[in-house]
C-alpha positions in Angstrom: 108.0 139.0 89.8 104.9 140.0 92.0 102.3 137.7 92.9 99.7 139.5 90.8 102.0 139.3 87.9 103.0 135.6 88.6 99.3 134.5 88.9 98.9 136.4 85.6 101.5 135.1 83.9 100.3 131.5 85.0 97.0 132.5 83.7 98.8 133.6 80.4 100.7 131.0 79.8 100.4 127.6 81.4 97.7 125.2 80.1 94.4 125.2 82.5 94.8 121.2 83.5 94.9 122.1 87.3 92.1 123.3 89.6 95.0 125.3 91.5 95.0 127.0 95.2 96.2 130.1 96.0 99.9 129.3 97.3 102.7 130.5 95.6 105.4 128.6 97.2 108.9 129.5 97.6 110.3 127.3 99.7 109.7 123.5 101.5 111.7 121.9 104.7 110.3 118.8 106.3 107.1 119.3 107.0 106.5 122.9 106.1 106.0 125.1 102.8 106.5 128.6 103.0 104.5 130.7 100.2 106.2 133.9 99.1 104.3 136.1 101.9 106.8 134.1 104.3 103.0 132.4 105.5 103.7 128.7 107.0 102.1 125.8 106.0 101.8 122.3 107.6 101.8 119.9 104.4 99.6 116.7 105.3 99.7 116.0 101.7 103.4 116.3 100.6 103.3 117.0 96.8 100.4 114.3 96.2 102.3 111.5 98.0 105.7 112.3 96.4 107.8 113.8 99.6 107.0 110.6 102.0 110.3 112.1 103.7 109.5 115.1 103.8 110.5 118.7 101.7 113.9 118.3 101.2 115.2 115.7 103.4 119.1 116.4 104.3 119.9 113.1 102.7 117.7 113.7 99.5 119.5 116.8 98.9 123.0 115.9 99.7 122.6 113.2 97.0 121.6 115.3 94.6 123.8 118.2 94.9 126.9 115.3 95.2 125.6 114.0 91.5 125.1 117.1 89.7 128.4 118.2 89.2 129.4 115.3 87.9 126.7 113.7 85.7 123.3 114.7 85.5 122.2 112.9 81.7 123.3 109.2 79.9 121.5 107.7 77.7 120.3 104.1 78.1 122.5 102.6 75.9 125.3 103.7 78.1 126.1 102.1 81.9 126.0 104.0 84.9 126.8 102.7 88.4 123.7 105.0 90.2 121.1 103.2 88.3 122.1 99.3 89.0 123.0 100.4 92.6 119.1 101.5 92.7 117.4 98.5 91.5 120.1 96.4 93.9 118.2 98.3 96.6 114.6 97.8 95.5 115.2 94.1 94.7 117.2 93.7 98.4 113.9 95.7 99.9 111.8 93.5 98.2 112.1 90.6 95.6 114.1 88.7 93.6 113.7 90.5 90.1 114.0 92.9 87.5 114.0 96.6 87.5 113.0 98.7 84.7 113.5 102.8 84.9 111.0 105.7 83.8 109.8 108.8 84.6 106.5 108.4 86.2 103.8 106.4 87.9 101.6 106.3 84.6 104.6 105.2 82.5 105.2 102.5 84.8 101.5 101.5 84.2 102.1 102.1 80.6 105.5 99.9 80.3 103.4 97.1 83.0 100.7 96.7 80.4 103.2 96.6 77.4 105.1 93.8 79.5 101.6 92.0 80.1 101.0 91.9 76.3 104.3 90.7 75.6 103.9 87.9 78.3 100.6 86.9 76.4 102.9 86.2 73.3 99.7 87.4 71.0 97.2 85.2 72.2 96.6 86.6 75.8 96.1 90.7 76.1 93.4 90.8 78.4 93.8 93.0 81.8 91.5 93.0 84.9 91.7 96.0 86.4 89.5 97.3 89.6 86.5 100.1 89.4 87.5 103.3 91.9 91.1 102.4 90.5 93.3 104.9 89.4 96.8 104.2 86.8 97.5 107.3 85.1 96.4 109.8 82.8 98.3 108.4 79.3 95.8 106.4 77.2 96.7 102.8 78.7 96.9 103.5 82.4 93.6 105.8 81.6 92.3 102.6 80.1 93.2 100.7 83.1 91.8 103.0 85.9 88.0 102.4 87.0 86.7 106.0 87.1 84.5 107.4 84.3 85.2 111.1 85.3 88.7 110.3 84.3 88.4 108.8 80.9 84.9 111.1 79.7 86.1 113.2 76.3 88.9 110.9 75.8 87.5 107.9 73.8 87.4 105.3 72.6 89.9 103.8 75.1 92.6 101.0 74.4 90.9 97.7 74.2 91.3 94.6 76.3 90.9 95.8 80.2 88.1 94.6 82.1 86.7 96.2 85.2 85.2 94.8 88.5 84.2 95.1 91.9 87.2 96.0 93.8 87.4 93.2 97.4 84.8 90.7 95.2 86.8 87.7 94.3 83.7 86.2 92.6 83.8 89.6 90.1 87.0 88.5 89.1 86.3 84.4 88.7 83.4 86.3 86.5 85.8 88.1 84.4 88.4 85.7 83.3 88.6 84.2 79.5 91.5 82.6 77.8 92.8 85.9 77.0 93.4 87.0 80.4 96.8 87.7 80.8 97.1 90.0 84.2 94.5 91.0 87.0 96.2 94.7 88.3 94.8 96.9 91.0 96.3 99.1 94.3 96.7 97.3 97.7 95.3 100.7 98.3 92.9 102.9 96.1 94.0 106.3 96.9 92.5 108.5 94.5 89.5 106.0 94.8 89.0 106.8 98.5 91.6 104.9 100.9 90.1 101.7 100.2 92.0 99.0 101.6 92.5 95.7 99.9 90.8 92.3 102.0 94.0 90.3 103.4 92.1 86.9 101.9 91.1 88.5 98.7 94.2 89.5 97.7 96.0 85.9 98.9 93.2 84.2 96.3 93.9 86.6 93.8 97.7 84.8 93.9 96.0 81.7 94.2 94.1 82.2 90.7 97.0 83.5 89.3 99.7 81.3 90.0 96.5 78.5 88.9 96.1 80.4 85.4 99.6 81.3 84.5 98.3 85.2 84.9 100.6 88.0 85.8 99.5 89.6 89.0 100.2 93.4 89.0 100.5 95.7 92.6 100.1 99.3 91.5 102.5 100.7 94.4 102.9 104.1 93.5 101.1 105.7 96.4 101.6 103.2 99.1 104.9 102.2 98.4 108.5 103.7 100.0 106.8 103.2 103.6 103.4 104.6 103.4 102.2 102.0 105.1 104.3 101.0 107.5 106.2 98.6 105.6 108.4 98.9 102.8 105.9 98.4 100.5 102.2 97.1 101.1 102.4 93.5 99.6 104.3 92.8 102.9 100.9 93.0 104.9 99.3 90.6 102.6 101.6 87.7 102.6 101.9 88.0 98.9 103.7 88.5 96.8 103.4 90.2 92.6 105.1 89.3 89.7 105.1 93.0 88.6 105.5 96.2 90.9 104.7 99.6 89.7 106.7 102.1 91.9 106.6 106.0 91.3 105.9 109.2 93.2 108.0 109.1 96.4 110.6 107.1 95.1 112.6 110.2 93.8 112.3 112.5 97.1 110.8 115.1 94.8 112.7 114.2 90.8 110.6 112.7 88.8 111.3 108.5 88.2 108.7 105.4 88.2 109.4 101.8 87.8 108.8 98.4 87.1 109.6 95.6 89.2 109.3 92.1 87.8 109.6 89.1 89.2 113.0 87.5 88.3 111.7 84.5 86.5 109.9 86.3 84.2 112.0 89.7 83.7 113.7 88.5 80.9 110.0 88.9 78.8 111.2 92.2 78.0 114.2 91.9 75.2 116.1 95.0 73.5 114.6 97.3 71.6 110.8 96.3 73.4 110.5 99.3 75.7 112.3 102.1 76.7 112.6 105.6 78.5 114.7 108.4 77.0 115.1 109.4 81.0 114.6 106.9 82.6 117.0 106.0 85.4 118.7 109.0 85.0 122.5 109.4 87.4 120.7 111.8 89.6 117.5 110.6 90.1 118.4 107.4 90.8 121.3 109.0 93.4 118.2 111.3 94.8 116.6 107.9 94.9 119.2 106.3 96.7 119.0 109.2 99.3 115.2 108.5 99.9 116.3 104.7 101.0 118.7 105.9 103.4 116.7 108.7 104.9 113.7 106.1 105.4 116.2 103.6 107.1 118.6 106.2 109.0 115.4 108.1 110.3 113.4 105.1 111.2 110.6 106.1 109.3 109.0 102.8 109.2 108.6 102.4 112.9 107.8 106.0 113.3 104.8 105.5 110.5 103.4 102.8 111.8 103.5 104.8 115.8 102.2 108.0 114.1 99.9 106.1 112.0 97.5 104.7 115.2 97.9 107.9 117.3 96.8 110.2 114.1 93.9 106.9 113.7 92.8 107.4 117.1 92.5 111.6 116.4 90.2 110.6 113.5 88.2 108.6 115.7 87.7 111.5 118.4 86.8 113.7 115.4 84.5 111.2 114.5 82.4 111.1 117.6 82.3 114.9 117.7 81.3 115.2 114.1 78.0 113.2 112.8 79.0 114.3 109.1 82.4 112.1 109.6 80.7 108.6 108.9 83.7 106.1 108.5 87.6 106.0 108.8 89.4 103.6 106.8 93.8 103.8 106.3 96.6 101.8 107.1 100.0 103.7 108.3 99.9 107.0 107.0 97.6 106.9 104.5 93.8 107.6 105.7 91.0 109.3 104.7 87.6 110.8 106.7 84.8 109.6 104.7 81.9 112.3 105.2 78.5 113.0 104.5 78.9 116.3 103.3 81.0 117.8 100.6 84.4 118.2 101.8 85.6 120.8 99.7 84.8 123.8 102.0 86.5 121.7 104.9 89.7 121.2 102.8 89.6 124.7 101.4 89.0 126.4 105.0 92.3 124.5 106.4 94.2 125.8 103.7 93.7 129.4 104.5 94.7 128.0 108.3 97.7 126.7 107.1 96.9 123.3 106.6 97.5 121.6 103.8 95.3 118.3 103.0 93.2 116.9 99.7 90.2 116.1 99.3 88.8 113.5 96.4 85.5 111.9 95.4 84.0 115.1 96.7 83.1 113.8 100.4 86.8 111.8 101.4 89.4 113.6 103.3 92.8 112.1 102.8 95.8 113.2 105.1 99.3 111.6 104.0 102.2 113.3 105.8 105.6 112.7 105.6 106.8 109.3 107.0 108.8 111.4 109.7 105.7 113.5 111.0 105.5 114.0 115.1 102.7 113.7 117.4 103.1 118.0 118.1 103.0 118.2 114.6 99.6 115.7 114.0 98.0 117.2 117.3 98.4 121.1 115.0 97.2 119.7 112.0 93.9 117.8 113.7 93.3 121.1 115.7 93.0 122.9 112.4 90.7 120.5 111.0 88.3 120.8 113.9 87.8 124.2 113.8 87.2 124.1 110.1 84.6 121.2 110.7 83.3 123.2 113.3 83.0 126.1 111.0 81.4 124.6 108.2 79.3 122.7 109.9 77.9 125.5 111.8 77.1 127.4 108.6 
């Protein structure tokens, strides 16, 4: 098929729910995507925080091409040895508890939610969520994340959430009733800008909780599987949840989210309460399994945090040669150029250079690259994005 055709044929036939680029890609390894001109691209935002190991990894794709001959489907009602080897990894990576398998991050928001309510027993249903959050795009999640631009045309929205300030304890102390039942937000807004979560804010958060018998939920989707330089975030904060939402790059690339709940309360979930027709499927959960070791075998966590300050301190000298850069915020790999300008010109003009980075809010550039990324490889990507400062700046 030729590109014209394929770009008409998309045109043709694939819902309009994107705002897409003009790649056609054929092709990903490591830290590259090749479009079908045979034009390389360095990928600073691997598949929206999906590939933290990159396109492909060796170990991802050995996993997967070991499984599929043998089992690719069960249905939950069924055993399979992949998925309880899985959530024996998360829990030994993380905490004593519970695993439950989906599909994606906003299921995993969906099926957090459902286990909130069910935890409330009827009488508590209320969720605090944070404002500049983002859960999902299914009703609840929707319901759940604090931006307007998300939710407009869609109501009314699912009742009982409540949003606040995020990093103002007093907003929450403001927010709770009897029928509070779980206070949820991301150590990390990502779509919301890289705002980081305050160490003490989050430790009272706990405090509250464990006070007011509420759940306390850490959307991990984006910052966990070593974004930040640790497994997952909560391990910066000294914290630690009673539910984990995991998604994104827990697959390598196949679609899977999950639950995590704290052991104590896992069994709040009984047969026939939730479920996932795909969920935990043999090879995702083996592609899974792959990500684990290629994060572990690769040292990806000490490399992250390494890579993390050196691509930090390239911000910074971008910084004080560009006035329109006004404030750097990130932890690990995950940071974002707060401007003054639009950024949409910048991010579009290192795409035609072969750089591939995002831009949200309209003014926030965020790089994420894959856990494994080089110095060579960050030095090429920040060269890129200084002669398209440089460009659109001057114009």
């Amino acid at each position: 098929m030729r590109k014209t055709e394929l770009l008409e044929s998309y045109d043709g036939y694939i819902l309009k729910t994107y705002t897409r680029l003009g790649g056609i890609f054929v092709k990903g390894k490591g830290m590259t995507l090749i479009d079908v001109d045979g034009k390389k691209y360095l990928d600073f935002f691997p598949g929206w925080g999906v590939s933290n190991v990159g396109h492909c990894h060796p170990k991802v794709v050995s996993a997967v091409r070991d499984q599929i001959g043998k089992l690719i489907h069960v249905p939950n009602n069924l055993y399979h040895p992949n998925q309880v080897k899985l959530a024996k990894e998360i829990v030994r990576q993380s905490f004593p508890s519970k695993v439950f398998f989906c599909n994606s991050g906003t299921e995993a928001c969906e099926a957090a939610i459902k286990f909130s309510r069910a935890y409330g027993k009827g009488k508590r249903f209320e969720i605090i969520s944070m404002k500049k959050s983002f859960h999902g795009r299914t009703l609840g999640a929707l319901s759940a994340t604090g931006q307007k631009k998300y939710q407009d045309g869609f109501l009314p929205l699912v009742e009982g959430f409540k949003l606040v300030k995020f990093n103002d304890i007093d907003a929450v102390k403001n927010a709770l009733t009897d029928k509070t039942v779980a206070i949820m937000l991301e150590l990390i807004q990502g779509e919301g800008g890289i705002n980081v979560a305050n160490k003490a804010y989050v430790q009272e958060l706990r405090k509250i909780c464990n006070k007011k018998d509420i759940l306390l939920i850490f959307d991990e989707v984006q910052t966990g599987l070593g974004r930040t330089g640790e497994m997952f975030a909560y391990k910066h904060y000294g914290v630690t949840p009673d539910i984990m939402i995991l998604a994104k790059s827990l697959g390598g690339g196949l679609p899977i989210g999950a639950i995590v709940a704290r052991k104590e309360i896992a069994d709040t979930f009984q047969p026939g309460m939730h479920a996932s027709t795909f969920g935990g499927s043999p090879i995702v959960c083996k592609a899974a399994l792959g990500v684990f070791k290629a994060i572990e075998s690769d040292k990806m966590l000490k490399n992250t945090k390494r890579m993390g300050q050196y691509a930090l301190e390239k911000c910074e000298e971008l910084k004080s040669q560009f006035s329109c850069i006004t404030e750097i915020r990130g932890l690990g790999l995950m940071i974002a150029l707060q401007l003054n300008i639009e950024g949409k010109a910048i991010f579009e003009d290192c795409f035609k250079n072969g750089l591939i980075i995002n831009c949200t809010q309209g003014n926030i550039l965020r790089i994420m690259p894959a856990l494994n990324v080089t110095k060579k490889q960050i030095d090429k990507a920040f060269f890129i994005m200084k002669k398209s400062l440089e460009k659109v700046t001057k114009s």
